[in-house]
Biotite code that builds the C-alpha atoms (Angstrom):
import biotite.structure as struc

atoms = struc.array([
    struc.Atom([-23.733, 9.861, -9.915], chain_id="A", res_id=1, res_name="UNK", atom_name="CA", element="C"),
    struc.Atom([-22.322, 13.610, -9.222], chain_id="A", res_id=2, res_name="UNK", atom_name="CA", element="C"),
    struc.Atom([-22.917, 12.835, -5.629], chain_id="A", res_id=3, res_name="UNK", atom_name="CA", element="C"),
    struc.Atom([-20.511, 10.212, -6.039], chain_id="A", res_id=4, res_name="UNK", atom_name="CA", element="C"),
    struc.Atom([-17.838, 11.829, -8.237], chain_id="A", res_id=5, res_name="UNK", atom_name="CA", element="C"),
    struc.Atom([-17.855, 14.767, -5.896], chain_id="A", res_id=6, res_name="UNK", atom_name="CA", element="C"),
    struc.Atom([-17.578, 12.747, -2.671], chain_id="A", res_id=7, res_name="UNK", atom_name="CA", element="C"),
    struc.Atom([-14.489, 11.237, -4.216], chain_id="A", res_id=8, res_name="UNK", atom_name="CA", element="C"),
    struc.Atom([-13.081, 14.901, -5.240], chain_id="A", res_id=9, res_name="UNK", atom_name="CA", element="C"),
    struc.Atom([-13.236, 15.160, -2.042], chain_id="A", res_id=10, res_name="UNK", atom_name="CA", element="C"),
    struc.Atom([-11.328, 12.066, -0.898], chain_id="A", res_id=11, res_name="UNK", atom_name="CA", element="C"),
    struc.Atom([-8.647, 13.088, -2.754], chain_id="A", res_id=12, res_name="UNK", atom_name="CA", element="C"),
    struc.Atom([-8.628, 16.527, -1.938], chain_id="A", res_id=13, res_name="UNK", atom_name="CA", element="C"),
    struc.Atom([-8.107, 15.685, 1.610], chain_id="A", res_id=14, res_name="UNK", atom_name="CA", element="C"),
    struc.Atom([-5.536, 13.193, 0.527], chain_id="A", res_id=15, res_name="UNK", atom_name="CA", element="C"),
    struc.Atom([-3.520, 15.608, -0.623], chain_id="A", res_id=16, res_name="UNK", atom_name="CA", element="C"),
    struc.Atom([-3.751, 17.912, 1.882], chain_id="A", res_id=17, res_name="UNK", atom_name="CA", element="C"),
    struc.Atom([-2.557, 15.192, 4.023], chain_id="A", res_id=18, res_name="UNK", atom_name="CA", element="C"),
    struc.Atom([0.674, 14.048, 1.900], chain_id="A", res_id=19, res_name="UNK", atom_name="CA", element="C"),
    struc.Atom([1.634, 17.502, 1.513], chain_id="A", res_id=20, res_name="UNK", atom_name="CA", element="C"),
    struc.Atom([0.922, 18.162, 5.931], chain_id="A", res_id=21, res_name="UNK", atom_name="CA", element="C"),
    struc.Atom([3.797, 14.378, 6.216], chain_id="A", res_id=22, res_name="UNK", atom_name="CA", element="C"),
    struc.Atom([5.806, 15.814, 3.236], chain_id="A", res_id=23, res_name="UNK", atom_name="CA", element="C"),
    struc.Atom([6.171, 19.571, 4.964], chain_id="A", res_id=24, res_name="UNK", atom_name="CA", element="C"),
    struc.Atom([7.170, 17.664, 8.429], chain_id="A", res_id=25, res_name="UNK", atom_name="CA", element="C"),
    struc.Atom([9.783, 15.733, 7.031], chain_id="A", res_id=26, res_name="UNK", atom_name="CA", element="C"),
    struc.Atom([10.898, 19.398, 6.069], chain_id="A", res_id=27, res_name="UNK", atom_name="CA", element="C"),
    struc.Atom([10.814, 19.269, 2.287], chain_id="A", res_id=28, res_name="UNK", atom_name="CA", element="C"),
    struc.Atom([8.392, 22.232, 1.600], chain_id="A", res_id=29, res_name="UNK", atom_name="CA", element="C"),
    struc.Atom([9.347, 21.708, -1.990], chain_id="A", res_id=30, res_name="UNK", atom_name="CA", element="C"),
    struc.Atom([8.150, 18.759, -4.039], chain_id="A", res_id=31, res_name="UNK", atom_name="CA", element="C"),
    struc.Atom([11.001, 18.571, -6.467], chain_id="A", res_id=32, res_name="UNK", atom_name="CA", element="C"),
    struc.Atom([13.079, 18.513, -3.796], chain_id="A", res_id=33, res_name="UNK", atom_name="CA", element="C"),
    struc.Atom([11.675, 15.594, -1.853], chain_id="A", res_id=34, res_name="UNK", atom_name="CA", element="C"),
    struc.Atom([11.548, 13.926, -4.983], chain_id="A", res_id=35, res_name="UNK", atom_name="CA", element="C"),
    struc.Atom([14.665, 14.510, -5.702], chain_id="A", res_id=36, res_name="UNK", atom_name="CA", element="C"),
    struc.Atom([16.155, 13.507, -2.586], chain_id="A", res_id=37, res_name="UNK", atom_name="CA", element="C"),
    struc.Atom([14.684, 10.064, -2.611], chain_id="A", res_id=38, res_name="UNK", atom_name="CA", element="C"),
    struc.Atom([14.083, 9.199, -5.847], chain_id="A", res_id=39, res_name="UNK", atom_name="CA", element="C"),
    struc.Atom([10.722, 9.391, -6.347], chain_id="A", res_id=40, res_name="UNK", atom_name="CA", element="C"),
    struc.Atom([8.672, 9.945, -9.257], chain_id="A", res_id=41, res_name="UNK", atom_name="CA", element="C"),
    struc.Atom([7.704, 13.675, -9.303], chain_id="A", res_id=42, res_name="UNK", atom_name="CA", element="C"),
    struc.Atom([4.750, 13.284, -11.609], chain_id="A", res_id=43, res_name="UNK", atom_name="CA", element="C"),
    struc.Atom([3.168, 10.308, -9.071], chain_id="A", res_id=44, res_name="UNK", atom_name="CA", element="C"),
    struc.Atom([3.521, 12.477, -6.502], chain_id="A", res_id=45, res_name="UNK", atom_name="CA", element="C"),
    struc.Atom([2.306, 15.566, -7.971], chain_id="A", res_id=46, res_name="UNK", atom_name="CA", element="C"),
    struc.Atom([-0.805, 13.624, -9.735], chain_id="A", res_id=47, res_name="UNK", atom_name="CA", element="C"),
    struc.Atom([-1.561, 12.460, -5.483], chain_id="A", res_id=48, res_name="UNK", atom_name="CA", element="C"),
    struc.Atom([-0.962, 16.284, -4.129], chain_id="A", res_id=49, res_name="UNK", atom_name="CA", element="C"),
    struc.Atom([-3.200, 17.791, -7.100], chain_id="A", res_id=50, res_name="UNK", atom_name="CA", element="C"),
    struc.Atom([-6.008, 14.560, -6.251], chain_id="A", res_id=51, res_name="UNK", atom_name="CA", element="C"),
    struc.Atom([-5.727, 13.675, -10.244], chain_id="A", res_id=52, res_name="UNK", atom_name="CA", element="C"),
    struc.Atom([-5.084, 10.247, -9.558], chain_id="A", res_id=53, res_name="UNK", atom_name="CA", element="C"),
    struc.Atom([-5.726, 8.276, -6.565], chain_id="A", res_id=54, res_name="UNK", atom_name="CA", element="C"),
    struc.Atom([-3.274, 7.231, -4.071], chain_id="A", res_id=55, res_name="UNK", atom_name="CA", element="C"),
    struc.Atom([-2.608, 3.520, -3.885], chain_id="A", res_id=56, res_name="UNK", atom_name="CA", element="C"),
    struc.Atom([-1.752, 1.183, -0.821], chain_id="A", res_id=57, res_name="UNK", atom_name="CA", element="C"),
    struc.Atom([1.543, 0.552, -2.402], chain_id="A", res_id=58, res_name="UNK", atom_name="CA", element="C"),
    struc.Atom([2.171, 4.128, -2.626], chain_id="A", res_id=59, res_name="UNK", atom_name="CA", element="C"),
    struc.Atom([1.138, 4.590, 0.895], chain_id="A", res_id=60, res_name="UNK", atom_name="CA", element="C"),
    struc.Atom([3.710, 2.333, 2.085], chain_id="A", res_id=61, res_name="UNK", atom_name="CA", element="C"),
    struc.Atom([6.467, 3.860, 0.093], chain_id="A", res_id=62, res_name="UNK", atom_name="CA", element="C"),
    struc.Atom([5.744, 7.401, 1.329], chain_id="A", res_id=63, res_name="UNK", atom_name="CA", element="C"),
    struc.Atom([5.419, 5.642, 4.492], chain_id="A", res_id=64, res_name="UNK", atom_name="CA", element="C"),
    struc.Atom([8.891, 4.571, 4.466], chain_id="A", res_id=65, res_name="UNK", atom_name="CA", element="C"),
    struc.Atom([10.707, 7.384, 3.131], chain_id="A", res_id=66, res_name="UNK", atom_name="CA", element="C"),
    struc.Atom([9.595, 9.482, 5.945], chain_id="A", res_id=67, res_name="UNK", atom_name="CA", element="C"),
    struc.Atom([10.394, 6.350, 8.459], chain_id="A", res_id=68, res_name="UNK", atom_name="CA", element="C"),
    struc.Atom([14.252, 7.108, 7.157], chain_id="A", res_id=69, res_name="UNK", atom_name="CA", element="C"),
    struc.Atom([14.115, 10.959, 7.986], chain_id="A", res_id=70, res_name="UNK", atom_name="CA", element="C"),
    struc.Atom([12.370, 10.174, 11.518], chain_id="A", res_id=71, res_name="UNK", atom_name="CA", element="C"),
    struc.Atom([8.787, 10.538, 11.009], chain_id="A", res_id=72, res_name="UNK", atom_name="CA", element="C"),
    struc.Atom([6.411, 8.700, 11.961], chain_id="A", res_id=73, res_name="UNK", atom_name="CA", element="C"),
    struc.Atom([3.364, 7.767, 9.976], chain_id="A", res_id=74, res_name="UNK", atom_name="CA", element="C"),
    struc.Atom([0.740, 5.345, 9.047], chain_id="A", res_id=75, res_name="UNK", atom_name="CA", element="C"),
    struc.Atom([-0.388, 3.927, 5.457], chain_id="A", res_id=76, res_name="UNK", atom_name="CA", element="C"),
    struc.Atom([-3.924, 4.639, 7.298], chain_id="A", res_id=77, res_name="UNK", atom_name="CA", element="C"),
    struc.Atom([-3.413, 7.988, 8.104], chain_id="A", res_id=78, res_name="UNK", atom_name="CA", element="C"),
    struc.Atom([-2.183, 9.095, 4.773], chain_id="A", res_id=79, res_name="UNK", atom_name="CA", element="C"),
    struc.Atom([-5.404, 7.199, 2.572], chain_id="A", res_id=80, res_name="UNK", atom_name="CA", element="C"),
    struc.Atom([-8.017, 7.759, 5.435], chain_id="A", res_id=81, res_name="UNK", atom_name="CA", element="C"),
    struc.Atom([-7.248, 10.611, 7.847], chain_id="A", res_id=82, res_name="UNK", atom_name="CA", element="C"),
    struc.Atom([-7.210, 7.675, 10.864], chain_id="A", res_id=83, res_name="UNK", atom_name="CA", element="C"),
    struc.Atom([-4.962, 7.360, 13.709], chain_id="A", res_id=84, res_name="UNK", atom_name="CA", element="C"),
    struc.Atom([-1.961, 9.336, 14.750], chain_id="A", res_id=85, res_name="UNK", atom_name="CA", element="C"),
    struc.Atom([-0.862, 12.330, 12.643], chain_id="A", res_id=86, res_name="UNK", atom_name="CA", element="C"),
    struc.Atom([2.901, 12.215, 11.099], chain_id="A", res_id=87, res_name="UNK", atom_name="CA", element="C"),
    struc.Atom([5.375, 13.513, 14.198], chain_id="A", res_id=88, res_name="UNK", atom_name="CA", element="C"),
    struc.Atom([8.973, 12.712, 14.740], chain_id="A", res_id=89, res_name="UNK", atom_name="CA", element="C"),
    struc.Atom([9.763, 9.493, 16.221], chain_id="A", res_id=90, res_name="UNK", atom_name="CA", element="C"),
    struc.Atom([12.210, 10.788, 19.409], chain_id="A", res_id=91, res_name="UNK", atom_name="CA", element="C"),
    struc.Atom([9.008, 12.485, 20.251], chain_id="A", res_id=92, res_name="UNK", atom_name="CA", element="C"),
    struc.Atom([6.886, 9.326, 20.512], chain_id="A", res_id=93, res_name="UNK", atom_name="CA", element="C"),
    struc.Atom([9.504, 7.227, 22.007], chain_id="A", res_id=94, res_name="UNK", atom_name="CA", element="C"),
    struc.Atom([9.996, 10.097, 24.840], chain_id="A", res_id=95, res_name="UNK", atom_name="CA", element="C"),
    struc.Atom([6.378, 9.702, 25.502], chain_id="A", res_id=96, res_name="UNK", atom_name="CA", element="C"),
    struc.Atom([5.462, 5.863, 25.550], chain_id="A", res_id=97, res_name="UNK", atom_name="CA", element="C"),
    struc.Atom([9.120, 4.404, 25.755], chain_id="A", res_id=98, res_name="UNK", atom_name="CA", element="C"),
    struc.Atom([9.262, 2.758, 22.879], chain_id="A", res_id=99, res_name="UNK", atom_name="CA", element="C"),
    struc.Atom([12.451, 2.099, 20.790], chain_id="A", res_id=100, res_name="UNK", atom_name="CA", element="C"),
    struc.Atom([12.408, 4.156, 17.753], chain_id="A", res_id=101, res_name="UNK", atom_name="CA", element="C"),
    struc.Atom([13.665, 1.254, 15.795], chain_id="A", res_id=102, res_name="UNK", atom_name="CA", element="C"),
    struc.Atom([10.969, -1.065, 16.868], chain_id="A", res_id=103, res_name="UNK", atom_name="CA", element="C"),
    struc.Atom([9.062, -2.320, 13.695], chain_id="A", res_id=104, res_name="UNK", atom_name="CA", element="C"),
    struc.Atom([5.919, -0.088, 13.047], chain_id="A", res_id=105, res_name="UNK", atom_name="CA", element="C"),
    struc.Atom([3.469, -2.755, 14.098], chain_id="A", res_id=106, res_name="UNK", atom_name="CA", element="C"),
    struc.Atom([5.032, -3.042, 17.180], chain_id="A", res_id=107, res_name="UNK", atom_name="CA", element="C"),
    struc.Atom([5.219, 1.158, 17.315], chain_id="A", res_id=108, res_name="UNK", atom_name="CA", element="C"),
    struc.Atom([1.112, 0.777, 16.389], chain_id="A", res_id=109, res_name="UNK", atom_name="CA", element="C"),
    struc.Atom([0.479, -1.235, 19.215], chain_id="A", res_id=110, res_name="UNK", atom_name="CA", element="C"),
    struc.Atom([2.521, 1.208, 22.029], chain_id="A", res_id=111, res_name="UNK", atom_name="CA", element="C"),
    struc.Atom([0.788, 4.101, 20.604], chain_id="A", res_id=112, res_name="UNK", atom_name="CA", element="C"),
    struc.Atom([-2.419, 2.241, 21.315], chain_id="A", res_id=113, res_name="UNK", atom_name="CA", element="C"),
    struc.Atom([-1.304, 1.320, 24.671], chain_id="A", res_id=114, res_name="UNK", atom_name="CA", element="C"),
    struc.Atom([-0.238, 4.458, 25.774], chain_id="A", res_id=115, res_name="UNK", atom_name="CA", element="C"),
    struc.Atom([-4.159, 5.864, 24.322], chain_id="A", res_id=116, res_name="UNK", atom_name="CA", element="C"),
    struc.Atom([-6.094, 3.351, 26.474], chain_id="A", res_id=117, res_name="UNK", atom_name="CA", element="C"),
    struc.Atom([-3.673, 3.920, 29.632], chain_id="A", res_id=118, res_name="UNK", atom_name="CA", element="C"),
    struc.Atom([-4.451, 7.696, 29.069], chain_id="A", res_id=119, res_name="UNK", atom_name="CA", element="C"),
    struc.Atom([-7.854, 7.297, 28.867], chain_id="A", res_id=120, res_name="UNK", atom_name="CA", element="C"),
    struc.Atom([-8.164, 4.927, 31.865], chain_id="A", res_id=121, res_name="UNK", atom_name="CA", element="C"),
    struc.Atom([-6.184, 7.301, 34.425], chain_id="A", res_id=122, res_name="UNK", atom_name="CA", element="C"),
    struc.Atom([-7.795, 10.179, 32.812], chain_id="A", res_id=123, res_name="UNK", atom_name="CA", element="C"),
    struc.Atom([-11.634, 8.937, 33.481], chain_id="A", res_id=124, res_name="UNK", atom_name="CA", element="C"),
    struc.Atom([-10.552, 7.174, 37.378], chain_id="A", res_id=125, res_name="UNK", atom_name="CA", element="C"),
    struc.Atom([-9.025, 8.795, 39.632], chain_id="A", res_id=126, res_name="UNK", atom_name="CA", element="C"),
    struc.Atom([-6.992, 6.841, 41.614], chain_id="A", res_id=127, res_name="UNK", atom_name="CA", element="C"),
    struc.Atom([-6.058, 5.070, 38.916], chain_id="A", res_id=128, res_name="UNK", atom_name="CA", element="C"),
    struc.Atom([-2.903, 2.696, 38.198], chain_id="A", res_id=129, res_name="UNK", atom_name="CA", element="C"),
    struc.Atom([-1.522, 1.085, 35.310], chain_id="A", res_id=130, res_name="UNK", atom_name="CA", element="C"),
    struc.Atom([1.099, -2.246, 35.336], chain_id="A", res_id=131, res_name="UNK", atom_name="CA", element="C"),
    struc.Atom([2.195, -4.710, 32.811], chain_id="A", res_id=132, res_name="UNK", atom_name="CA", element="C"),
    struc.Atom([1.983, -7.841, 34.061], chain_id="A", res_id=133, res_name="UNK", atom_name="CA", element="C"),
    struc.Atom([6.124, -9.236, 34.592], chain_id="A", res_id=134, res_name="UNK", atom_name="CA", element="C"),
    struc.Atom([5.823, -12.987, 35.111], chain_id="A", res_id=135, res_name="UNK", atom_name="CA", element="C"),
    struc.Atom([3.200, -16.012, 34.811], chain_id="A", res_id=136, res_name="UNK", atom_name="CA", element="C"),
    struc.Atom([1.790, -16.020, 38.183], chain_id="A", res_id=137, res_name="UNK", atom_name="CA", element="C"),
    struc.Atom([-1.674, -15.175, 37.038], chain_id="A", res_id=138, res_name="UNK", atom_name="CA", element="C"),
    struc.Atom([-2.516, -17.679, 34.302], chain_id="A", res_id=139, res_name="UNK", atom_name="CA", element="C"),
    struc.Atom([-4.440, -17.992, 32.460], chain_id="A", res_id=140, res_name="UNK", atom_name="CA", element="C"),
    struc.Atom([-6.206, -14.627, 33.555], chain_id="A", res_id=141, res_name="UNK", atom_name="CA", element="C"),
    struc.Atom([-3.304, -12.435, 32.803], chain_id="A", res_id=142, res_name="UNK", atom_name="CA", element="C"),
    struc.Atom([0.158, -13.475, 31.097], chain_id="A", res_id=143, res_name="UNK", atom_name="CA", element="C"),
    struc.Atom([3.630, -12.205, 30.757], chain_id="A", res_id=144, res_name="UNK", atom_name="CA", element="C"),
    struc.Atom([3.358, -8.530, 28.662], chain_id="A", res_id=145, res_name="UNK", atom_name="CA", element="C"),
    struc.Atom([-0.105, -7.655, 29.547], chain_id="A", res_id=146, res_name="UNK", atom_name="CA", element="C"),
    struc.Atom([-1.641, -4.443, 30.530], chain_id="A", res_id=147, res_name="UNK", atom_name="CA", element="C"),
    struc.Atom([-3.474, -4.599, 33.722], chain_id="A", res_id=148, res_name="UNK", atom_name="CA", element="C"),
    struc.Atom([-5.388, -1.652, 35.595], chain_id="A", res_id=149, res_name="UNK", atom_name="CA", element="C"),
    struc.Atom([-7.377, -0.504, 38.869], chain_id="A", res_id=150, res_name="UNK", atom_name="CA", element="C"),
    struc.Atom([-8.519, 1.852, 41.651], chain_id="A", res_id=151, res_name="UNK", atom_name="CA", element="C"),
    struc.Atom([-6.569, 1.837, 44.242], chain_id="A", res_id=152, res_name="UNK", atom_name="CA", element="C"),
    struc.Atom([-7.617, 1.013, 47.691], chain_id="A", res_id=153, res_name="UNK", atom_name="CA", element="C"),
    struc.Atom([-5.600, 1.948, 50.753], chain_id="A", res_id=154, res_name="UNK", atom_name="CA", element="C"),
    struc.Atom([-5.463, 1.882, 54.414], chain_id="A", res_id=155, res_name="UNK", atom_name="CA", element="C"),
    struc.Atom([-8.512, 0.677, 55.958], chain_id="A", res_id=156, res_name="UNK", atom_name="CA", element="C"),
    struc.Atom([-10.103, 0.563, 52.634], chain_id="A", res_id=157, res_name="UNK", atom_name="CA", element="C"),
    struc.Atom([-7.651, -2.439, 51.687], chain_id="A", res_id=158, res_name="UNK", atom_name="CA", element="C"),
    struc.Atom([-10.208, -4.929, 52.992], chain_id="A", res_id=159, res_name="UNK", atom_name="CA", element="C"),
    struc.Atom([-12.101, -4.413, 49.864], chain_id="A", res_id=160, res_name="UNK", atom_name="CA", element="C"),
    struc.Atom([-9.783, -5.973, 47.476], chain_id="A", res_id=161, res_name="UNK", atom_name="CA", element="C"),
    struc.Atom([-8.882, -8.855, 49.750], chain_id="A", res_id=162, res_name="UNK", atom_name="CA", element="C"),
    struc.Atom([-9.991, -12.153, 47.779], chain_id="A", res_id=163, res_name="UNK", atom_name="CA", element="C"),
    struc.Atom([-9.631, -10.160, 44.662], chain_id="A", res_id=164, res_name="UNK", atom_name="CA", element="C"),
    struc.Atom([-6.884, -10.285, 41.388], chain_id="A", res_id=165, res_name="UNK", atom_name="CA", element="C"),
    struc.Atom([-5.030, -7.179, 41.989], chain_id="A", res_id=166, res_name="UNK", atom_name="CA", element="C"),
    struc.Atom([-2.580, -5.013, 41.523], chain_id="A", res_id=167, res_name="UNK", atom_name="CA", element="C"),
    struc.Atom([-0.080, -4.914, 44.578], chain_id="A", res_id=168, res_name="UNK", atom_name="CA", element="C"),
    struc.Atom([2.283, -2.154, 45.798], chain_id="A", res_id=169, res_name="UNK", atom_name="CA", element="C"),
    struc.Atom([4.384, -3.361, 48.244], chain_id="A", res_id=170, res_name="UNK", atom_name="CA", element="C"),
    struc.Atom([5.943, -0.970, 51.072], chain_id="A", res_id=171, res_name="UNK", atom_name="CA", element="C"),
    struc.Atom([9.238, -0.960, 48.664], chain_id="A", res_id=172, res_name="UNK", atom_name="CA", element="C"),
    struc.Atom([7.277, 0.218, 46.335], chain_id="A", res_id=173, res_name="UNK", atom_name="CA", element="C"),
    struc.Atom([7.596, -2.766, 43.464], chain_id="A", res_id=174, res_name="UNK", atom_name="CA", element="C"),
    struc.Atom([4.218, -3.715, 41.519], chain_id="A", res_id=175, res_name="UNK", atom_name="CA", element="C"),
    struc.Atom([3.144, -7.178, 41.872], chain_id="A", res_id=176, res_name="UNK", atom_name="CA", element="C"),
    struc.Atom([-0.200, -8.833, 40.104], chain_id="A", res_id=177, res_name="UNK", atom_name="CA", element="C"),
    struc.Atom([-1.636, -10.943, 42.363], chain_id="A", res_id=178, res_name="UNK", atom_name="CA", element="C"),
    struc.Atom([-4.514, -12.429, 44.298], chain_id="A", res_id=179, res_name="UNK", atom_name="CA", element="C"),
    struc.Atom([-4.879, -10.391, 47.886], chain_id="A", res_id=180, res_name="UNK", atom_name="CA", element="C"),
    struc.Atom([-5.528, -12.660, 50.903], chain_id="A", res_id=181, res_name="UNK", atom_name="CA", element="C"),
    struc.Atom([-6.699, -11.465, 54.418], chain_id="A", res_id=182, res_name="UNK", atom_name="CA", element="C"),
    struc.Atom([-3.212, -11.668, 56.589], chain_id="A", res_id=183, res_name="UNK", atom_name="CA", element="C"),
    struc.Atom([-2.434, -13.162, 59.855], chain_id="A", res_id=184, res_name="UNK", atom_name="CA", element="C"),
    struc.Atom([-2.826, -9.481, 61.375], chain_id="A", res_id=185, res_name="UNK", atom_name="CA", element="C"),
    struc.Atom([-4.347, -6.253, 61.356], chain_id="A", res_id=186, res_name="UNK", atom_name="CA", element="C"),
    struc.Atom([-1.525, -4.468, 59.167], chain_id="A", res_id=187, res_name="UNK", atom_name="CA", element="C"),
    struc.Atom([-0.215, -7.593, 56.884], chain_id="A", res_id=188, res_name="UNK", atom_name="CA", element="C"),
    struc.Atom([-1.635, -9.445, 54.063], chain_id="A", res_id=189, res_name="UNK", atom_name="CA", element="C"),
    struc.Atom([-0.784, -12.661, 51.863], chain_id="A", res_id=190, res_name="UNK", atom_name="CA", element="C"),
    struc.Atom([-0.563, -12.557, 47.833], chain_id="A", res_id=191, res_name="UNK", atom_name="CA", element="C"),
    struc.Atom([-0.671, -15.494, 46.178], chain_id="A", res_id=192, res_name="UNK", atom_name="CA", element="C"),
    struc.Atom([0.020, -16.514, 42.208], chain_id="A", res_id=193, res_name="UNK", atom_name="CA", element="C"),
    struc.Atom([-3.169, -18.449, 40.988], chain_id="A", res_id=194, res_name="UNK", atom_name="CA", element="C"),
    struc.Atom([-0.783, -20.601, 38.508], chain_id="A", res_id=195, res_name="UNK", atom_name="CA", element="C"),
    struc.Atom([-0.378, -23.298, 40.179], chain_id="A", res_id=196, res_name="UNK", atom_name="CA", element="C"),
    struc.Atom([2.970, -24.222, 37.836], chain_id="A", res_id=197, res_name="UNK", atom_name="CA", element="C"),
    struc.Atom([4.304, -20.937, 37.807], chain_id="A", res_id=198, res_name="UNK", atom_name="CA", element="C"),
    struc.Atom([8.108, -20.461, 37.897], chain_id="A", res_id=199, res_name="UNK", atom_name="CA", element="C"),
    struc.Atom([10.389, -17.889, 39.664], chain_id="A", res_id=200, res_name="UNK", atom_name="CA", element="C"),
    struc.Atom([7.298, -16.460, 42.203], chain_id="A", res_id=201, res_name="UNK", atom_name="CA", element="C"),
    struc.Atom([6.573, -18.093, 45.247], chain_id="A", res_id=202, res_name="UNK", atom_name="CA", element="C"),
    struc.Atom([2.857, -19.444, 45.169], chain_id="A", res_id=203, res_name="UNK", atom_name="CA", element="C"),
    struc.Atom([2.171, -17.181, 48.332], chain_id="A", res_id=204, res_name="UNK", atom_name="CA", element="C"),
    struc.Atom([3.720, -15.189, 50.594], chain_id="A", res_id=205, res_name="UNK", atom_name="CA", element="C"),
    struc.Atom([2.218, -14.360, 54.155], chain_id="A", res_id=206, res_name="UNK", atom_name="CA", element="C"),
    struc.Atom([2.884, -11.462, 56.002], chain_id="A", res_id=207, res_name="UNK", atom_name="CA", element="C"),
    struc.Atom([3.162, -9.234, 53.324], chain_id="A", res_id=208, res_name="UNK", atom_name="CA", element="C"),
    struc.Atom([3.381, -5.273, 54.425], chain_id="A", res_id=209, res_name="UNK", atom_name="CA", element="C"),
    struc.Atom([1.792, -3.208, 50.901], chain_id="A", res_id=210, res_name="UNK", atom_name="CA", element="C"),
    struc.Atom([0.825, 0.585, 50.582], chain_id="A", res_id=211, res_name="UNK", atom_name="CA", element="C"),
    struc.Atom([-1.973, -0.172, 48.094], chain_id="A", res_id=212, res_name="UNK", atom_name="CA", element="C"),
    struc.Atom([-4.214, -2.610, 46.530], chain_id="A", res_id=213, res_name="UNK", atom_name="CA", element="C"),
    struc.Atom([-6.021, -2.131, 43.301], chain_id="A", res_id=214, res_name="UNK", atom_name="CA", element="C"),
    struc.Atom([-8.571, -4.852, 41.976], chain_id="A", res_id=215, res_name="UNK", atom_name="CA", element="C"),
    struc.Atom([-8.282, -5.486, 38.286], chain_id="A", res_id=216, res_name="UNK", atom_name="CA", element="C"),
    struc.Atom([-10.639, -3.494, 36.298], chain_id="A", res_id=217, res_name="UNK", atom_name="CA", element="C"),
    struc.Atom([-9.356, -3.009, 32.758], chain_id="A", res_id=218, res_name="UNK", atom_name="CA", element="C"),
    struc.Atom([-6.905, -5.901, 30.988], chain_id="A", res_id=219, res_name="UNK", atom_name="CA", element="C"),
    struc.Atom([-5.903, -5.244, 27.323], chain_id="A", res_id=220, res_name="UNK", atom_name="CA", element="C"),
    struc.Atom([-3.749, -8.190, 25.954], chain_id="A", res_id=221, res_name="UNK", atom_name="CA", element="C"),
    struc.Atom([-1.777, -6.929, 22.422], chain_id="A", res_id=222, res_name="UNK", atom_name="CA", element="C"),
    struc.Atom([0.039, -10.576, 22.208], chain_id="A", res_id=223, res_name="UNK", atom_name="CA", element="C"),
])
């Protein structure tokens, strides 16, 4: 039984540690002030900072949404377990992933663990590359929206991704996702859509000059 009571001393003690860490990057050092300034109850919130009483999912959210208004990003998770990202401004995430501050959270959640995985991907491969798949030519393997990635082969090497799903670079440089087909000579290749129904992309195109080829080795669909 004291094991217990002290584990969840504990809890709370790093809860509060954390909802003071979101409070003092909003930039209210002081609690009456932040209180103050949004209307919050100053006895809640000092109960959660000195762990007297624990903090709720409901609370979570509200906290969560205060510092959404002055630009800070946070998660309900964060603030009652310690997981995911720790509270930073939003301009600084959207610099990073490209992601429109004003985006709903979930949808903020799910760039932030985009951008992880395509960070750990290029990090662990070199010769890595990353593309989001722009149009339906590879159903149902890959659809509109979804993160493909590869090693790239190139130059002679090229002849090990023909029959493959891959991702394309052509010579002006544009990323295609498609199936890689020996060409009709040395230095050209065809790409072809495996949807047989798909619209706006030509079902294959011969002749094709590209700079790289990377067979699809990692797919991570978030739709």
């Amino acid at each position: 039984m004291a094991d217990i009571e002290k584990d969840t001393v504990n809890a709370r003690k790093k809860i509060s540690q954390r909802i003071k860490a979101a409070r003092s990057i909003a930039g209210y050092s002081e609690r009456k002030t932040f209180c103050n300034k949004f209307g919050f109850p100053l006895a809640t919130l000092e109960a959660w900072e000195r762990g007297k009483n624990p903090l709720t999912l409901k609370g979570a959210k509200r906290l969560v949404d205060i510092l959404r208004e002055v630009g800070i990003y946070c998660s309900e998770e964060w603030l009652r377990e310690g997981k995911g990202i720790s509270p930073c401004p939003f301009k600084e995430i959207s610099e990073e992933i490209k992601v429109n501050p004003s985006e709903p959270v979930i949808t903020l959640e799910k760039n932030l663990k985009v951008a992880r995985e395509v960070s750990t991907f290029i990090t662990l491969n070199e010769g890595a590359v990353v593309t989001i798949v722009k149009d339906d030519a590879m159903l149902p393997f890959y659809e509109e929206g979804d993160y493909v990635g590869g090693i790239k082969y190139m130059g002679p090497s090229l002849k090990e991704a023909i029959d493959k799903k891959c991702i394309v670079e052509l010579s002006n440089g544009k990323m295609l996702v498609r199936q890689l087909y020996r060409g009709t000579d040395y230095e050209t290749y065809s790409i072809g859509a495996i949807n047989l129904n798909a619209k706006k992309v030509p079902l294959r195109e011969h002749s094709v000059k590209i700079i790289s080829a990377a067979p699809i080795l990692w797919h991570r669909s978030f739709s």
